[in-house]
C-alpha positions as a Python dict, from the first residue, in 0.01 Angstrom:
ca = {
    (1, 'X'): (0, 0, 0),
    (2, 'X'): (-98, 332, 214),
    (3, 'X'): (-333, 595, 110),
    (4, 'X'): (-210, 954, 196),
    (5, 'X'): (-433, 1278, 191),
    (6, 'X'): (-368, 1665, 155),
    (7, 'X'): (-548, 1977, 176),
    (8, 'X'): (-346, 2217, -44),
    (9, 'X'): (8, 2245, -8),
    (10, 'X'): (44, 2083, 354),
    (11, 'X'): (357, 1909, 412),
    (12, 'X'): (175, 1563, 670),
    (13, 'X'): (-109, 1442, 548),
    (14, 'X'): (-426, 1479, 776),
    (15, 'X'): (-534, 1110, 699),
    (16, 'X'): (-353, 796, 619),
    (17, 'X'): (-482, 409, 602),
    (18, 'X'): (-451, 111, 383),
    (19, 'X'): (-711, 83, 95),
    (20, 'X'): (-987, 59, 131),
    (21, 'X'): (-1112, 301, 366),
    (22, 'X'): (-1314, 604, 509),
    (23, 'X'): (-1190, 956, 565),
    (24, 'X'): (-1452, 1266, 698),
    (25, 'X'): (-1307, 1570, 594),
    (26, 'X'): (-1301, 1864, 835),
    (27, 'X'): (-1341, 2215, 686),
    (28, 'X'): (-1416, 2376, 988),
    (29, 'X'): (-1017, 2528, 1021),
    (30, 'X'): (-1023, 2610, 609),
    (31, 'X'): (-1060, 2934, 513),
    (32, 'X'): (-1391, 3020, 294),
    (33, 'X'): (-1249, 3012, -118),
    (34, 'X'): (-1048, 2741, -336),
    (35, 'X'): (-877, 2469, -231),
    (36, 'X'): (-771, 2129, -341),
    (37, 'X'): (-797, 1762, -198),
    (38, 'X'): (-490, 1560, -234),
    (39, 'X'): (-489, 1192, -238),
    (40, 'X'): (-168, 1021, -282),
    (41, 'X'): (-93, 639, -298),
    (42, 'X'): (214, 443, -322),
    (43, 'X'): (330, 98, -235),
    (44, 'X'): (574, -134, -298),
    (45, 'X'): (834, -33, -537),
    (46, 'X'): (626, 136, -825),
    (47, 'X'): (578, 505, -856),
    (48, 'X'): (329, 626, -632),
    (49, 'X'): (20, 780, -787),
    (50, 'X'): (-155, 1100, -739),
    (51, 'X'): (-508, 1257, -738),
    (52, 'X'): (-631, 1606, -721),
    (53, 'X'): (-974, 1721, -634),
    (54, 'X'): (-1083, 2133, -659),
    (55, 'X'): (-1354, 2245, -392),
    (56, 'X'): (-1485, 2562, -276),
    (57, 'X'): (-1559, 2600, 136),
    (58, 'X'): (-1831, 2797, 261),
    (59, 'X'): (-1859, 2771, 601),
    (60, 'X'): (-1846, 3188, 634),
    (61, 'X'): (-2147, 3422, 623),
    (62, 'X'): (-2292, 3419, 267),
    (63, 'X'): (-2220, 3756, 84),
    (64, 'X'): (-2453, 3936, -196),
    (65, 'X'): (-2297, 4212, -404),
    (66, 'X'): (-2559, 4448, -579),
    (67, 'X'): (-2416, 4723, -797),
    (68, 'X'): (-2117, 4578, -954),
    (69, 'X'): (-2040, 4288, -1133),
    (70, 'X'): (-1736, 4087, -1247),
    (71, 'X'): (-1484, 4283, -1461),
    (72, 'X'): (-1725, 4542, -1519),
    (73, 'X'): (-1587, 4892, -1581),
    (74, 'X'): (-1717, 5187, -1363),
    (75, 'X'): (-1598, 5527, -1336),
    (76, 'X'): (-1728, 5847, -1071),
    (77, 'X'): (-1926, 5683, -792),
    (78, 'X'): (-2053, 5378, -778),
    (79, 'X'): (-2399, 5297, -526),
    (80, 'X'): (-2277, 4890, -433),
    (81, 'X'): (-2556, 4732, -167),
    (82, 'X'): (-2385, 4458, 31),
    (83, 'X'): (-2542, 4191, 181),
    (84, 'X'): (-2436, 3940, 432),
    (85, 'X'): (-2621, 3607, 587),
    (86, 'X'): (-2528, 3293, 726),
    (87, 'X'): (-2673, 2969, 874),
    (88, 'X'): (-2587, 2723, 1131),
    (89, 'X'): (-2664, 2405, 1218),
    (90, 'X'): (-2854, 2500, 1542),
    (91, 'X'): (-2982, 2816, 1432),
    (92, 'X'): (-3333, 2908, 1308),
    (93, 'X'): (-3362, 2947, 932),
    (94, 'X'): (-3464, 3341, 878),
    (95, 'X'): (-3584, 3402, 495),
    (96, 'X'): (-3572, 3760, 579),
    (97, 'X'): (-3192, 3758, 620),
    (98, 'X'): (-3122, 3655, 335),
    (99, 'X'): (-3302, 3858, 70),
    (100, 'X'): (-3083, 4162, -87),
    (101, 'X'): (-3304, 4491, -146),
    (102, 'X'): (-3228, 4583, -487),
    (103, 'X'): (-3410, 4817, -701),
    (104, 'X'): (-3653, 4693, -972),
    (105, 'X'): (-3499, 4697, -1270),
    (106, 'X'): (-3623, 4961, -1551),
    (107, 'X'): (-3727, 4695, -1762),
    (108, 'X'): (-3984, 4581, -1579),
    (109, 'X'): (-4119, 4922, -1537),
    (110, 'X'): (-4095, 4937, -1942),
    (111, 'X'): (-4280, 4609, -1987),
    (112, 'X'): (-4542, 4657, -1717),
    (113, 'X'): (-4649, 4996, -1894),
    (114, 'X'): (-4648, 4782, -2188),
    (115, 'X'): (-4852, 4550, -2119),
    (116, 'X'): (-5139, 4795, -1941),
    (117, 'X'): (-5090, 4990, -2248),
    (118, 'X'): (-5196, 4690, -2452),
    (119, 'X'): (-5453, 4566, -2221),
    (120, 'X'): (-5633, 4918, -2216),
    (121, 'X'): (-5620, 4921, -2631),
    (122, 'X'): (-5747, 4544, -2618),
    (123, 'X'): (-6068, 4620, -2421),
    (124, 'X'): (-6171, 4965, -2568),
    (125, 'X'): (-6126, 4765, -2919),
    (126, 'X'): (-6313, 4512, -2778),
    (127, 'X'): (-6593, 4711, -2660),
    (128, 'X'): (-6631, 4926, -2987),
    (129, 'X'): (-6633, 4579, -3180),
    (130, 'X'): (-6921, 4467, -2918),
    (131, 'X'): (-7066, 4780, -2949),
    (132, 'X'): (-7050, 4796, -3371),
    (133, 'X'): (-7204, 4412, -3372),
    (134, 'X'): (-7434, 4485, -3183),
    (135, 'X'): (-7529, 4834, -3410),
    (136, 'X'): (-7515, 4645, -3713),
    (137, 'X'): (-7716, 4310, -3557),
    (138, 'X'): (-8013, 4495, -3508),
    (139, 'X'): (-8284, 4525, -3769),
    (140, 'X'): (-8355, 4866, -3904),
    (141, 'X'): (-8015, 5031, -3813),
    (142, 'X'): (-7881, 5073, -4177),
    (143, 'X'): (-8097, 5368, -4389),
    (144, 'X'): (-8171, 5265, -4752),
    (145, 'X'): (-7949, 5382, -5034),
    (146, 'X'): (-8261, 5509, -5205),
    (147, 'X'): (-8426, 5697, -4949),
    (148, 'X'): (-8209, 6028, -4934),
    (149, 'X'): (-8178, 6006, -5324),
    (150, 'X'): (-8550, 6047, -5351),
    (151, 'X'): (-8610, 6266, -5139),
    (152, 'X'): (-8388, 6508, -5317),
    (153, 'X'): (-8488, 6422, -5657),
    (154, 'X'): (-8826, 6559, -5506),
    (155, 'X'): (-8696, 6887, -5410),
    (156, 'X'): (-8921, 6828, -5067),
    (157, 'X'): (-8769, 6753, -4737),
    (158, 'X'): (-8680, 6373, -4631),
    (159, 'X'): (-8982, 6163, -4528),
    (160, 'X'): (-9019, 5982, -4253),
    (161, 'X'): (-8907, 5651, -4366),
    (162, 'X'): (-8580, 5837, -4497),
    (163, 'X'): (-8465, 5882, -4120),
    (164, 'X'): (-8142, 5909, -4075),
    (165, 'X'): (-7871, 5643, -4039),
    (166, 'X'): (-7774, 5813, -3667),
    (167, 'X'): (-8152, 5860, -3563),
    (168, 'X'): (-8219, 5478, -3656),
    (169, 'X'): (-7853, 5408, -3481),
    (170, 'X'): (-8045, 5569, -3187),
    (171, 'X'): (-8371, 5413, -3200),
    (172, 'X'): (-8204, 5102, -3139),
    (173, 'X'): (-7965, 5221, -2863),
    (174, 'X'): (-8313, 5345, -2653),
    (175, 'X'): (-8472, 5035, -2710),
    (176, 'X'): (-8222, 4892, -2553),
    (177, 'X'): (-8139, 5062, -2295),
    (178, 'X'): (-8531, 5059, -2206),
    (179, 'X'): (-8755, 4824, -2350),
    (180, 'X'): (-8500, 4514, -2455),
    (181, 'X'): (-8542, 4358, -2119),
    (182, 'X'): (-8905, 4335, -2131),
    (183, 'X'): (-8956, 4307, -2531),
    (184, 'X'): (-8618, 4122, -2562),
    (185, 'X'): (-8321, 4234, -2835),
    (186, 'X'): (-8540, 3985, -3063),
    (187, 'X'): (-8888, 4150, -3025),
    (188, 'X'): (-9069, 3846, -2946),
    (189, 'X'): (-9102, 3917, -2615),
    (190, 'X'): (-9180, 3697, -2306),
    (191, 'X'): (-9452, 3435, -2362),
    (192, 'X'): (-9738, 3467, -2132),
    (193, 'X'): (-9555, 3754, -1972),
    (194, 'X'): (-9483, 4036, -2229),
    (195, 'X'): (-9571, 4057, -2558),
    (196, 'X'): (-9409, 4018, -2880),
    (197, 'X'): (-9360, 4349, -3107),
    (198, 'X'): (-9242, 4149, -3436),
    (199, 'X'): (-9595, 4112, -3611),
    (200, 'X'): (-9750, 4305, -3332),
    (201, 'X'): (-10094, 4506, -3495),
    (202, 'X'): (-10067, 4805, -3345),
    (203, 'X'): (-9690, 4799, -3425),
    (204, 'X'): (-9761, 4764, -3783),
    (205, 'X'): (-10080, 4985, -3784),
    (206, 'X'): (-10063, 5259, -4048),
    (207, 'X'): (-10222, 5466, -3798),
    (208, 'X'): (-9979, 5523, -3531),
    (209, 'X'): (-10176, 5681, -3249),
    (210, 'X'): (-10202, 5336, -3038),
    (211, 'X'): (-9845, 5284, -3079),
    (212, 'X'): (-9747, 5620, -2964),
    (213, 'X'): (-9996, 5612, -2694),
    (214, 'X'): (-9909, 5327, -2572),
    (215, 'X'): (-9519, 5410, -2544),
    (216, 'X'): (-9602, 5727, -2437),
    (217, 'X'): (-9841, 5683, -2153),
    (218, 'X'): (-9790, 5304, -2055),
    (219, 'X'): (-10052, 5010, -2041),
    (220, 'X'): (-10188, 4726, -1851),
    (221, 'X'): (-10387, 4410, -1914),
    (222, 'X'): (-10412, 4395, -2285),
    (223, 'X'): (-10484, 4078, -2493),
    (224, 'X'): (-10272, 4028, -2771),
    (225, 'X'): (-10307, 3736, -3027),
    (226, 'X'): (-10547, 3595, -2780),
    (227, 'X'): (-10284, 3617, -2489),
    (228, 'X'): (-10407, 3821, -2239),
    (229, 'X'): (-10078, 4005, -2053),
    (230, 'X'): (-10137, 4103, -1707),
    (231, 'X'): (-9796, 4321, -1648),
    (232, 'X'): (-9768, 4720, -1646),
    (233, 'X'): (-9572, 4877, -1923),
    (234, 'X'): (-9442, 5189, -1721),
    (235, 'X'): (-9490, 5530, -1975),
    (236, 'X'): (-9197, 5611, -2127),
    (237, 'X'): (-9295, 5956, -2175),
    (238, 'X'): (-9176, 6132, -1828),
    (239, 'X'): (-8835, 5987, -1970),
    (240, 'X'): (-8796, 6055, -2320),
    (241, 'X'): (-8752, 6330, -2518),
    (242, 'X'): (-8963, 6378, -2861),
    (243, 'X'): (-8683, 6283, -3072),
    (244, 'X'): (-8595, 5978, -2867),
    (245, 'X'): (-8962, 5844, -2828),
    (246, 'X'): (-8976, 5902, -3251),
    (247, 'X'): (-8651, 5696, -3294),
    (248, 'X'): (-8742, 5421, -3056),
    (249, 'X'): (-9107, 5359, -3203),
    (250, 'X'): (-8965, 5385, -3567),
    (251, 'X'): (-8750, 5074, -3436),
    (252, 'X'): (-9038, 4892, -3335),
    (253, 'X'): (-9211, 5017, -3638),
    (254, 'X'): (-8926, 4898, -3867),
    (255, 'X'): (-8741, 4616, -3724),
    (256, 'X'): (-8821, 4187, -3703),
    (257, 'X'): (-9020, 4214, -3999),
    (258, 'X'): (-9250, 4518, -3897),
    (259, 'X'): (-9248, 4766, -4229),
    (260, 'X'): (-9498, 5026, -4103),
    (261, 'X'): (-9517, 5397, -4187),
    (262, 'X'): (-9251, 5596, -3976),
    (263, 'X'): (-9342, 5922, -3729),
    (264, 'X'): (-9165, 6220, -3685),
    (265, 'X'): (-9038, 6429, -3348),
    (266, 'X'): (-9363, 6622, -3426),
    (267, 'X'): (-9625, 6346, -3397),
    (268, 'X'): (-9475, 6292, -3097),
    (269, 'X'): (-9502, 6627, -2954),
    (270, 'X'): (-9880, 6619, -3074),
    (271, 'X'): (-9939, 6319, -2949),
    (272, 'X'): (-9855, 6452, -2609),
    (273, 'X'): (-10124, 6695, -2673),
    (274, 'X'): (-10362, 6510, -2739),
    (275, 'X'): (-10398, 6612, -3149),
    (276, 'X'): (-10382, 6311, -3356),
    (277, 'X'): (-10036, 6201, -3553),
    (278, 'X'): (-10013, 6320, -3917),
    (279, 'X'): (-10073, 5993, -4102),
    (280, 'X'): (-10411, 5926, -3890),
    (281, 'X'): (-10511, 6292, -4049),
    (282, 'X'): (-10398, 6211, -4377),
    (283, 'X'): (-10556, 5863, -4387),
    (284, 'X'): (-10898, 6037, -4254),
    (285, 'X'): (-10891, 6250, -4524),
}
């Protein structure tokens, strides 16, 4: 029995040796594309028998078509980028050579604007969330039901303690922004270091002046609770406005447990002058 093989439709077969054996097939003089591996075997006096094998050769530069696509249907002009690479056995593999410029696709402009759109909604949600927990964490933020009610049933203006929800809402954003890291979010302060305002006497004095003073003009080595605290408060009052200083101390005045008569823009402004705040006159009376 002899073993025959083809390439194709050729006529002598380009190998031929009794079975079993080895056969290295040479592309090298095939055209790049289709063709088909023939193996034929016959002995004796049987039919012979017959084997086909499909293959594609590339032994040609490598070609990249950008721009038009298998039985796709164009019409006017048509932009096609064409590409061609190839490698050898000797020669120095080039990356470079073989990556097609092609435009990015308008999808992935779409999803890329997207997705910053959705990442710039995420983190301003995110912050006003932070921002509203925050608001509604701290003591003293929310005005009583009551308090407006009251003061209108009274035909007199709102008290004090009847602040409004966005001067209390501000209160707590100047506390901290400007005493938190000393007095901490909590009020309790620093041991040994600075002291606490939840509880604090001169916080929760009915007489305000020492409270006021204190914010507005700073203060050093005072004993508190037996604690003696050794670092400067800076004064507050080069920095804050009358209605800022008010809201701030009525924060102090109203938050951790602290439910002490409220001031007004006013008592600031005559506490800067030196007069004394209207609930000291009014309990001197």
């Amino acid at each position: 029995m002899r073993i025959e093989i083809f390439i194709d439709d050729e006529r002598g077969p380009r190998a031929s040796f009794e079975p079993p054996g080895q056969f290295e097939l040479d592309t090298s003089d095939l055209a790049d594309g289709s063709h088909v591996l023939r193996v034929r075997a016959a002995g004796g006096e049987g039919p012979a028998g017959n084997e086909e094998i499909p293959f594609v050769v590339r032994n040609g530069p490598g070609i990249a078509v950008v721009g038009l696509r298998t039985q796709e249907i164009v019409r006017g002009r048509v932009p096609i980028l064409v590409n061609a690479y190839e490698s050898r056995p000797d020669a120095v593999f080039e990356p470079g050579r073989i990556e097609t410029p092609a435009p990015i696709p308008t999808w992935t402009w779409v999803l890329a604007l997207v997705v910053m759109t959705w990442a710039m909604w995420y983190v301003a949600s995110e912050y006003r969330s932070h921002a509203d927990a925050l608001a509604a964490a701290a003591p003293g933020v929310a005005a009583p039901a009551s308090a407006p009610a009251s003061a209108a049933s009274t035909g007199g203006s709102p008290s004090p303690s009847a602040a409004e929800p966005a001067s209390k809402a501000r209160g707590a954003q100047v506390f901290g922004n400007y005493c938190s890291s000393c007095h901490q979010l909590t009020g309790q302060g620093l041991p040994g270091v600075f002291p606490p305002l939840a509880g604090s006497a001169a916080v929760k004095a009915k007489d305000p002046s020492e409270h006021l003073k204190t914010v507005l003009y700073g203060l050093q080595g005072k004993t508190v609770g037996g604690v003696a605290y050794s670092a400067v408060m800076p004064p507050f009052g080069p920095q804050l406005a009358d209605a800022d200083m008010a809201a701030v101390i009525n924060h102090e005045r109203s938050s951790w447990g602290n439910d002490a008569p409220l001031v007004r823009p006013e008592d600031v402004a005559a506490a800067r002058r030196g007069s004394a705040p209207a609930q000291a006159k009014a309990a001197g009376r």
